[in-house]
Residue, then its C-alpha position, 0 to 999 in steps of 0.5 A: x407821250x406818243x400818239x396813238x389810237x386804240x386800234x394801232x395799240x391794239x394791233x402793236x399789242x397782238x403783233x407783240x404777242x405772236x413775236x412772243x409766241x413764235x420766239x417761244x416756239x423756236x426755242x421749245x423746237x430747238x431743246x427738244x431737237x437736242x436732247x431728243x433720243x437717236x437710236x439706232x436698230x443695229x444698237x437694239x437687242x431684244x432678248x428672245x427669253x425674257x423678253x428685255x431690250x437693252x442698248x449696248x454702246x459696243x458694235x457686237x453681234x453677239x452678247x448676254x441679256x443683263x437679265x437673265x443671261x442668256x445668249x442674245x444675237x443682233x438681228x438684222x433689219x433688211x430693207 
């Protein structure tokens, strides 16, 4: 049996168990960071209509609202 005082098993106990922490922290910062949602301003269209934002997965510059068709144009943002 290894000999060890109460206060070194206690310390081993908490340094265990803030490895455990941060090896679950990582992890959780790491899932999030890869299936986070990246979108980018010039993929955004906003129907003046209706008032729908959909995403096209094409550069255009000129489209119709999947919902109520009418004409929408890419804005675009100056910084």
């Amino acid at each position: 049996m290894i000999g060890m005082s109460f206060a070194d098993a206690l310390f081993a106990f908490l340094a265990l168990w803030l490895i455990y922490l941060a090896v679950l922290w990582l992890r959780e910062l790491n899932r999030v960071s890869h299936s986070e949602w990246r979108l980018s301003n010039s993929r955004l269209f906003h129907c003046d209509k209706c008032h729908h934002s959909f995403v096209l997965k094409k550069m255009e510059n000129l489209t119709r609202c999947p919902r109520c068709n009418a004409i929408c144009i890419a804005k675009r943002n100056k910084l």
